[in-house]
MITI-536092 format. One record per residue: x, y, z of N, C-alpha, C, CB in turn. Coordinates in steps of 0.05 Angstrom, whole numbers, plus 5000, padded with zeros to 4 digits. Atoms other than C-alpha are relative to their C-alpha. Glycine has a CB too. Layout:
REM MITI-536092
XYZXYZXYZXYZ;...
***
This chain:
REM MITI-536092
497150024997926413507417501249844976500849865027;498650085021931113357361502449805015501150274983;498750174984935412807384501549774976497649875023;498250045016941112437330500949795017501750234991;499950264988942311637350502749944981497049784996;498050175011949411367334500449724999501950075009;499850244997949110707321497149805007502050005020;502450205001942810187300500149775015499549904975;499650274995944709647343498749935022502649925002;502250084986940209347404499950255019500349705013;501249804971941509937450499250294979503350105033;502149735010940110507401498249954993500550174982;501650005015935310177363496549985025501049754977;500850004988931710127429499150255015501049885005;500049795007933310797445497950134982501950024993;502249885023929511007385498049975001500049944978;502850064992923510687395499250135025499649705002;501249924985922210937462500850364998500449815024;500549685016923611717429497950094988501550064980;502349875006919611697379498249934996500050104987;504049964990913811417408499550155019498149745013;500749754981914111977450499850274982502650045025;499849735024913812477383502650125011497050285000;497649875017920812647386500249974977502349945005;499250065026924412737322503349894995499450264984;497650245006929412187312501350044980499249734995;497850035019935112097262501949805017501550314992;499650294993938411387271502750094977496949704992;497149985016945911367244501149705004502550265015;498650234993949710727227500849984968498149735017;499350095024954810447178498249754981502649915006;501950155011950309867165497549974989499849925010;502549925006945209947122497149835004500450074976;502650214989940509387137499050085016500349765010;501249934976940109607206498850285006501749945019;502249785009937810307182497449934987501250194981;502150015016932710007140498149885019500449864973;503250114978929709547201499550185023500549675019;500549824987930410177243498050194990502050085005;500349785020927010657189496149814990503750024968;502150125007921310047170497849875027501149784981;501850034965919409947251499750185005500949905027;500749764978919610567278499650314977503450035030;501549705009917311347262503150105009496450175023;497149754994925311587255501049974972503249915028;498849935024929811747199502449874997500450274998;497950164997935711397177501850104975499149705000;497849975019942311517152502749775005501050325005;497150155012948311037124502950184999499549914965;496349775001955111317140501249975026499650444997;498350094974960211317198499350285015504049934994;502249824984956411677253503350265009497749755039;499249764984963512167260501050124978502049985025;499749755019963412477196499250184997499950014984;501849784997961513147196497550024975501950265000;502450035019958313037121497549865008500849874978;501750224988954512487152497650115022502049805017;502149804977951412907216499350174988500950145026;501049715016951013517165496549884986502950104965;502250025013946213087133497049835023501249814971;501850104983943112767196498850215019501249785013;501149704977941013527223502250075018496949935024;497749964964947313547276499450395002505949894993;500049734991946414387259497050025017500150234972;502249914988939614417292499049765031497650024971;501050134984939313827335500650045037500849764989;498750064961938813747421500749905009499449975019;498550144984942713237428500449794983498949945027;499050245024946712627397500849865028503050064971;499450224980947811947439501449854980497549845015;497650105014954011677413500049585013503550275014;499150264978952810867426500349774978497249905027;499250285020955910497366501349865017501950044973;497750234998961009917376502150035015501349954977;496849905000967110347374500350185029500850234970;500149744980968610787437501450324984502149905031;498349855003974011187399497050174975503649844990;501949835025967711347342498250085020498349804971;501449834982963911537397501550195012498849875018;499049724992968112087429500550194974502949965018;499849775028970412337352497550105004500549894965;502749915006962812337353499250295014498049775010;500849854975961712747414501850224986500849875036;497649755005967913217392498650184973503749834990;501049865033965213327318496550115011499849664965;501349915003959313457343499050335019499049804998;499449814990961413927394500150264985502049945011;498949775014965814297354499950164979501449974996;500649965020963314317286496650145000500649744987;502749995000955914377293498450075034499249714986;500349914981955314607368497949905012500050214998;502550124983950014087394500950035031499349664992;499850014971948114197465500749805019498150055007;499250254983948713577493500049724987498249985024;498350235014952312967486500949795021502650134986;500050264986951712217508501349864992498049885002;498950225003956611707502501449825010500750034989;499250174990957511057517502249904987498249875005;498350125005964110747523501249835026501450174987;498450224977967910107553501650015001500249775001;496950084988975210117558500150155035503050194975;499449984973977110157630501650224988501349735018;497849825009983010607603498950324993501549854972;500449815011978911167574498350065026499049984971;502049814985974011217631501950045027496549845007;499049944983979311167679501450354999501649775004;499349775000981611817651499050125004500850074989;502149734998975312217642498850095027497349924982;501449894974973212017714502450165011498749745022;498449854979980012297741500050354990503649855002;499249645007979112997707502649994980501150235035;497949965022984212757655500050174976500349784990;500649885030980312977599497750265004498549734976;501549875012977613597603496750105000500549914985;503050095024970613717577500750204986496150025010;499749915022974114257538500349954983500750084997;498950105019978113807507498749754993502449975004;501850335017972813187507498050065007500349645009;502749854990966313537506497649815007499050214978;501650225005962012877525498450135042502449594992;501249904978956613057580499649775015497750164995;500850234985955212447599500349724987497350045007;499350265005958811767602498349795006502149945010;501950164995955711147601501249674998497650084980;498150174997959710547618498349705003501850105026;501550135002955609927599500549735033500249944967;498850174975960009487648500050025031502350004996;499849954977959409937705497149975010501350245004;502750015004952109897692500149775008498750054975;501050214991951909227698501349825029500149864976;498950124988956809107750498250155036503550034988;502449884985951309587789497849784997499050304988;502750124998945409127776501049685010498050014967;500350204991948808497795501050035032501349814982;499350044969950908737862497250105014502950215012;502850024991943208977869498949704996498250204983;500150304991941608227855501149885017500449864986;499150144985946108007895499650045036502550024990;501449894969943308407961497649985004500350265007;503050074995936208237946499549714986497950254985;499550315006937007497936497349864987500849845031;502750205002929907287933498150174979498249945033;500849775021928507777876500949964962501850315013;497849995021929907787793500450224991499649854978;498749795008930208457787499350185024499350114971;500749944976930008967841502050384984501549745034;498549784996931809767839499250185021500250124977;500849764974932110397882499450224990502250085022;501749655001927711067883499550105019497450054990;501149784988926211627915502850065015497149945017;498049894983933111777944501749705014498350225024;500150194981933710997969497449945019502150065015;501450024986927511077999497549785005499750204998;501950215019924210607961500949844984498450124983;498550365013925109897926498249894981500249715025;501950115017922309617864500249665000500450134972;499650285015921908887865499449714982500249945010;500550165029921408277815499549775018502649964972;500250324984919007677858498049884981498749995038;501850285012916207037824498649855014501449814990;501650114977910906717869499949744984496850175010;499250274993911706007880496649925012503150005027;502650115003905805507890499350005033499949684982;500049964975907705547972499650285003502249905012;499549684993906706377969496949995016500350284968;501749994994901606458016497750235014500649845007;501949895020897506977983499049974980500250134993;500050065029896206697920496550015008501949664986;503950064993888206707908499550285016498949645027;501549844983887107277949500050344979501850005035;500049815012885207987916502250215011497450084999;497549904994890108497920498350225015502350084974;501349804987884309017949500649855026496950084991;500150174977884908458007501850025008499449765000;497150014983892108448023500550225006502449904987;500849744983891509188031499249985030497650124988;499650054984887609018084500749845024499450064997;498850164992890108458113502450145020500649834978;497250004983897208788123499550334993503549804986;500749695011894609488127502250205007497250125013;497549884987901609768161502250004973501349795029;497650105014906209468108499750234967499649594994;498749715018909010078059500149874980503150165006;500250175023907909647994497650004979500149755009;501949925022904309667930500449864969500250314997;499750115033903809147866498850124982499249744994;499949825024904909507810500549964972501550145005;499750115017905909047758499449655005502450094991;499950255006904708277745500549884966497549935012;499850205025906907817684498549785008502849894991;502650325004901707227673501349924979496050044991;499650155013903806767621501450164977497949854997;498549905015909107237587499050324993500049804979;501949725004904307857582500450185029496249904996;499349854965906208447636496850165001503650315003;503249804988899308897660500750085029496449775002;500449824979897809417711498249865015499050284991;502850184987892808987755498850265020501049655024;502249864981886309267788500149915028497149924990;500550054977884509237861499449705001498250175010;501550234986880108637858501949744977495750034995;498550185011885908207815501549835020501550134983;498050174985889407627840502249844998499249895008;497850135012895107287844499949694997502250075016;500150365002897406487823503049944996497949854969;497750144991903106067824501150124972499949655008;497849925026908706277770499350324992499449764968;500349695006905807057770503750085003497450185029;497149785000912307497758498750235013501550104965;500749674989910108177804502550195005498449985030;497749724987913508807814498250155020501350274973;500349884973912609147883501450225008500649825018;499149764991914409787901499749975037497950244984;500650004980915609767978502150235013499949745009;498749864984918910198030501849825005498850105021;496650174999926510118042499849825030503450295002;499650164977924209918114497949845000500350135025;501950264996919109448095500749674975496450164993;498750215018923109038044500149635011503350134997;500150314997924208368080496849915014502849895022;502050054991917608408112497749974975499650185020;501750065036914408438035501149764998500950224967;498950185010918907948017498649645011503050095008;501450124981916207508075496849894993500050185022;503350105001909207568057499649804973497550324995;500050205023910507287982501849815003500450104974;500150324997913106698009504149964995497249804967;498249905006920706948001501649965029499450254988;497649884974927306838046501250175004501849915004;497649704995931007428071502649915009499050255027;497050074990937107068092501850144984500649694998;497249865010943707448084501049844986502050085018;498950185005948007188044503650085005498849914973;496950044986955306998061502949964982499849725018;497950095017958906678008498850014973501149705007;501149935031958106817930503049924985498850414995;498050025017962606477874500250214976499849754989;499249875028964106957812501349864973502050195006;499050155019964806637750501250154979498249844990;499849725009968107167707502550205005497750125011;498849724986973607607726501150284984502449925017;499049815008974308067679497750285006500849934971;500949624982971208927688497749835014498250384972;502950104978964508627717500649855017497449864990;499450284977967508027755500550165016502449754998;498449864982972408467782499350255016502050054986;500949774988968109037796498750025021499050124988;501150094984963308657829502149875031498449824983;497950204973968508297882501050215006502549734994;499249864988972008917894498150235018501650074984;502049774988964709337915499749745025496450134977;501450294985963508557956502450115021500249604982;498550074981970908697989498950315021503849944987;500349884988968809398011497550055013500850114991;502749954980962609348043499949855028497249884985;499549984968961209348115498249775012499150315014;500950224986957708678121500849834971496550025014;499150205026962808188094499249794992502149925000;500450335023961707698041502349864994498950064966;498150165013966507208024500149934967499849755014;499550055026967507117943502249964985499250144991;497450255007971806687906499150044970499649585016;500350025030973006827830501049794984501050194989;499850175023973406377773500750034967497849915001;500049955017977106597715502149854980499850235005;498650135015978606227651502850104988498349954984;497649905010984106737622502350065022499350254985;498549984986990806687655500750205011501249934994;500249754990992007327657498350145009500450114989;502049904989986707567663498549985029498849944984;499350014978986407237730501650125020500349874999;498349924987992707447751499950325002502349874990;501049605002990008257738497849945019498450194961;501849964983984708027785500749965034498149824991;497850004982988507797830501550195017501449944988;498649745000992908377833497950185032499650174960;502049895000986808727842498249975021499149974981;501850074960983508437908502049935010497349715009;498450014975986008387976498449715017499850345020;500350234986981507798009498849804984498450045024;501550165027978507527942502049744990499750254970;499050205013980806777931499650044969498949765010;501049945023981806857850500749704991501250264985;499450205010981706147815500349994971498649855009;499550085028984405957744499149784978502049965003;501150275010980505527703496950094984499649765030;502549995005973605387673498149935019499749884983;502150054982967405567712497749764997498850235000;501250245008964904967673500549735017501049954973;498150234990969604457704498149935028503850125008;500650104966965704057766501250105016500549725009;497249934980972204017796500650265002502749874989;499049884984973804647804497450185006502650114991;501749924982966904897824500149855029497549964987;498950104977967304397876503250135023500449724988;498449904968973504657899500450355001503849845002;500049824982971105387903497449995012500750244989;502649954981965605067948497250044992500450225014;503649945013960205137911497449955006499449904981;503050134966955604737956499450215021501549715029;499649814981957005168002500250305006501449955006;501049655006956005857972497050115003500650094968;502650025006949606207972499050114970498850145021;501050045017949406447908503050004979497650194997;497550035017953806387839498750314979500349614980;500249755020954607057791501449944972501650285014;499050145029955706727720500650364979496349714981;499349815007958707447687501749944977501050135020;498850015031963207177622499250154977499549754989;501049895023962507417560498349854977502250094990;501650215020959006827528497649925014501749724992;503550164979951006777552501149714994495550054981;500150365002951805937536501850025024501649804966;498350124980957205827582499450225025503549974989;501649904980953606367635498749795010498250214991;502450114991947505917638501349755000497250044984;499750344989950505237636501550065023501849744978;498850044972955705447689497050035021502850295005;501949954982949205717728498349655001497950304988;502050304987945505057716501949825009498149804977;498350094985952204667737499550055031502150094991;499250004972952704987804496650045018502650305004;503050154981944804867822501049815008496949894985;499850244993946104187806501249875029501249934979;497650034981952104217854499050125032502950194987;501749854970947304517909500350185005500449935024;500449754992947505287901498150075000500950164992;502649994994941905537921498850234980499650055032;500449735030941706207870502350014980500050375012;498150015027944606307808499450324978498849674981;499649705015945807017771501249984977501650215016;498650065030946907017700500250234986498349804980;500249735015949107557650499149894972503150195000;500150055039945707547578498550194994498549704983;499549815013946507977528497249894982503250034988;502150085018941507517480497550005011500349764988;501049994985934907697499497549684992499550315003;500950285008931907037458500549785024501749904972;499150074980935606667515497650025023502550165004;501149954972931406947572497949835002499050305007;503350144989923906507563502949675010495949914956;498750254988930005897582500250055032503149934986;499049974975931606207648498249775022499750335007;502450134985925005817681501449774992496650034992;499150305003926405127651502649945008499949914974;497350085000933505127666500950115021501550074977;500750004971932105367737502250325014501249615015;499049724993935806087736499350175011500450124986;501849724984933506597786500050174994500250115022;499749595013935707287755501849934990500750325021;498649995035938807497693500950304999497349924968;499049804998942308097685500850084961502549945025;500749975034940508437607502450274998495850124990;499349725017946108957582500250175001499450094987;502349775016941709207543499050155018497349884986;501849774976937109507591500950075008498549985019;498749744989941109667637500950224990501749975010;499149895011945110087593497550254980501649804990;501949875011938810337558498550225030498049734984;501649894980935710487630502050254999499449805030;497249724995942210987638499750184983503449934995;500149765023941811327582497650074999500949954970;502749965002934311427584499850305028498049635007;499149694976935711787658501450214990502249935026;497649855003940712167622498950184974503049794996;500949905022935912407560497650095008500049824979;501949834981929612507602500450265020499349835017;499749775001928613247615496950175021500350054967;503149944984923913677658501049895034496649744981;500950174967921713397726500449795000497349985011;501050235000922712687710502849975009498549864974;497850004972929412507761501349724982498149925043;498350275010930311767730498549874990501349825018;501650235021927711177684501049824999499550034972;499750165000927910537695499549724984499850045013;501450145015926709947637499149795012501049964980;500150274985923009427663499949734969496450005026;500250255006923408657626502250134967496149835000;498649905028925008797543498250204991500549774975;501849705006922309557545497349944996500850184974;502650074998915809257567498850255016499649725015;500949794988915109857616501550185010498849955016;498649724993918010467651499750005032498450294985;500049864972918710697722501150244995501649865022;499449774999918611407720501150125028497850124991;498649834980922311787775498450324998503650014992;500249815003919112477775498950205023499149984981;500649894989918413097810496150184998502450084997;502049855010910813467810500250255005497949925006;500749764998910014107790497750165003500850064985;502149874999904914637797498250034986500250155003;501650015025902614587735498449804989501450034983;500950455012901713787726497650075014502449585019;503650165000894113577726500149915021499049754979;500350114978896013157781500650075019500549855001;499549904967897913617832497550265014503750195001;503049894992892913807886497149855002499450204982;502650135000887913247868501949745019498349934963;499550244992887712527907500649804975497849935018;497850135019891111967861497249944998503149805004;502750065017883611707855498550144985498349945012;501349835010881512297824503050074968499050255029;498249975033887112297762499649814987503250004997;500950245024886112057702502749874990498250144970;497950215004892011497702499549884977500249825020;501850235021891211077636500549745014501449974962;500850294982890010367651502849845001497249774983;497350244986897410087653501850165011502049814977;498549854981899810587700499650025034499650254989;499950064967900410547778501850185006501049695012;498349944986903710997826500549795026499450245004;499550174986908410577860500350105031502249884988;499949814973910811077921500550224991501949965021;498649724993911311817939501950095020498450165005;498349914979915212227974500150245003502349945000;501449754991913212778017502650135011497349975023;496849974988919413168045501349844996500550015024;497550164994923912708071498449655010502250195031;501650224990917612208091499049814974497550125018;501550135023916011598034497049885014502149734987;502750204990908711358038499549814978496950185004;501750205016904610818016498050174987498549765018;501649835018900111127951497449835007501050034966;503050134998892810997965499050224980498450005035;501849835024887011287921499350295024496349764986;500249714991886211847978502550165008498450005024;496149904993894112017978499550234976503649674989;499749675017893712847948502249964996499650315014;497650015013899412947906499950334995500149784974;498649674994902813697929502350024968502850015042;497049925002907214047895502249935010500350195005;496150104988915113827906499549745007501750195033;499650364984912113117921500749894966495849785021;499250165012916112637883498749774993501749975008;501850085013912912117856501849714986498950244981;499350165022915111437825497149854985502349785011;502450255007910111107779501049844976496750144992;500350195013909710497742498549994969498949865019;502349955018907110547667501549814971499550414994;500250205020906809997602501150194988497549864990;498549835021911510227548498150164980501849814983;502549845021904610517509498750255013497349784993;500649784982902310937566502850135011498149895024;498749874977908711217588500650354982503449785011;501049695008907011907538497950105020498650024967;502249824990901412017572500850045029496949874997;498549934981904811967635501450255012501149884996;498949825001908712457629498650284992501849914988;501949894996903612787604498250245027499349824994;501149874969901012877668501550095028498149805012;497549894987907313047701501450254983502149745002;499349855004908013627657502550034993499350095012;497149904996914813547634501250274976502049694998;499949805017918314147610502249914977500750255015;498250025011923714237557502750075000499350054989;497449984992929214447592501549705012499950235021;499450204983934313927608501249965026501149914989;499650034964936213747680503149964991498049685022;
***
């Protein structure tokens, strides 16, 4: 697949790398030429200097022959020219672009624009992205990252085991049987900054990072076993109110088991648009810095805080403020991913990256074939594949002990019809069974590999 990257900056250049180590053929576009040259001297793609919506520019970056351009510079407005020029001029099939103004996507989602007149196949709204992953943190409390597969049927989660988890020491062939009912399956661990696929007879220790694939109805009962509270939560401050604050508190006012949330936003206006904008949402004016006015939106008394600004620093100190002040979780957004080895020392439960997210979206949205969705786990340390099996894949028809998986791959769950199971080594893998598995950013070619994917896009 021929595939044309607008813009070198952390989410294409990310992008790129996980292309073409999959032998696509890349072409990397950006005005900046530095960031072509550290794109062009890391990775197996091509690079061009020029403003990704000149047609000379794509003429010379292949746009006549390519399958697709992901429009994800800076600019939104150079990303739709992008999408348009490359529509119109050079007739690429498909076309990704991400853009933020509230204003532009409010049009495209109402059928304002077209796709005659704005030929973009697929938007990618970095904000809505993220204003999605902090309301998944914010429903799986005792988690730092957590997503959903197989339809909802299934739950990936990020729990940190604590020196009270009481499993630690025990092999993981053991907790099998131990809790031989429970729909669950670790599928990843971080040890001392390093992620791996672990074997049966591996075990866990205090400060492991794991990911768990469990059934949607066995979630708090996993949670339970690694040493984890399931308590609802009730009250949540927002620190933040602009698109993500606000997006988040208005999905909080409509859901059917209410939360109370109280925003905190430094710009006046910008308040008063939030304001506007909710119906039971106390909105406060000020700095989420200020004691005083954490204290008086309760902060003691919340269960967790959602630090969402635009400045990681004042994210994480408001988040370590309102520990101090006795919240019991703390949700931070950062963009810097240097930032993240602080989250531990400085006592942050979950972090909410961007990047990834935004990368995970567009990855669903460029993946082709049988493969349904892609999920990045940590800083494109790994993958969660989503995929359907076909008749053709290697792996359908044999028991999962009998495929040749490479060694940092795990299937986390299947799904048979409408029924998810727990994957054991004697779990056959049919035709039409779905499939999520778990695979290290180095194995996730061969993966796919064995999922046969085709070249048509979905």
């Amino acid at each position: 697949m021929k595939v044309i990257i607008c813009g070198a900056g952390q989410v294409g250049w990310q992008i790129a790398r996980h292309l073409s180590g999959e032998k696509n053929d890349v072409t990397i576009v950006d005005r900046d030429g530095d960031l072509i040259r550290r794109a062009t001297d890391a990775l197996d793609v091509q690079g061009i200097a020029g403003h990704a919506s000149y047609p000379d520019v794509l003429e010379r970056a292949g746009a006549r022959d390519a399958d697709m351009i992901i429009a994800a510079t800076y600019s939104d407005e150079v990303n739709m020219v992008t999408c348009q020029v490359a529509h119109s001029v050079f007739a690429v099939p498909r076309k990704i672009a991400r853009l933020r103004a509230q204003s532009y996507l409010a049009a495209i989602y109402s059928d304002l624009y077209r796709r005659e007149h704005m030929p973009i196949d697929v938007v990618i709204s970095p904000e809505r992205e993220v204003a999605n992953a902090a309301l998944q943190r914010l429903a799986a409390p005792a988690t730092f990252d957590t997503e959903s597969f197989l339809r909802g049927g299934a739950q990936l989660l990020g729990i940190t085991l604590e020196a009270d988890c009481p499993v630690l020491n025990t092999p993981l062939r053991q907790l099998s049987e131990l809790f031989s009912t429970l729909r669950a399956v670790v599928v990843g661990i971080r040890r001392e900054g390093t992620l791996f696929a672990p074997e049966p007879g591996d075990q866990l220790f205090p400060d492991d990072q794991i990911y768990a694939f469990s059934h949607v109805e066995d979630v708090n009962r996993t949670l339970e076993i690694f040493g984890k509270s399931t308590k609802r939560q009730e009250r949540v401050v927002i620190v933040g109110g602009g698109n993500v604050g606000l997006s988040v508190a208005q999905a909080l006012e409509r859901q059917e088991h209410r939360i109370r949330a109280k925003v905190i936003e430094h710009d006046r206006r910008r308040a008063e648009i939030a304001a506007d904008a909710l119906e039971r949402t106390i909105v406060l004016n000020g700095d989420g810095l200020d004691v005083a006015l954490l204290h008086e939106a309760n902060i003691d008394r919340a269960d967790a805080i959602l630090a969402v600004t635009d400045d990681d620093k004042t994210n994480l100190l408001t988040a370590v403020r309102a520990k101090m002040a006795g919240c019991p979780m703390a949700i931070c957004l950062v963009n810097d991913p240097s930032l993240v080895p602080l989250m531990g020392p400085l006592d942050v439960d979950a972090y909410i990256n961007p990047r990834a997210t935004t990368v995970s979206s567009i990855l669903r949205h460029v993946r082709h074939g049988r493969v349904r969705g892609v999920y990045s786990i940590g800083d494109a340390e790994a993958e969660v594949l989503e995929a359907q099996v076909l008749s053709t894949s290697p792996m359908c028809g044999k028991r999962i002990a009998n495929i040749d998986f490479p060694e940092g791959a795990l299937v986390g769950a299947v799904q048979k019809g409408d029924k998810v199971v727990r994957p054991t080594g004697r779990t056959r893998i049919e035709e039409g069974d779905m499939v999520a598995i778990f695979a290290l950013s180095a194995d996730v070619p061969a993966v796919e590999q064995l999922l046969q994917v085709s070249i048509d896009f979905f």
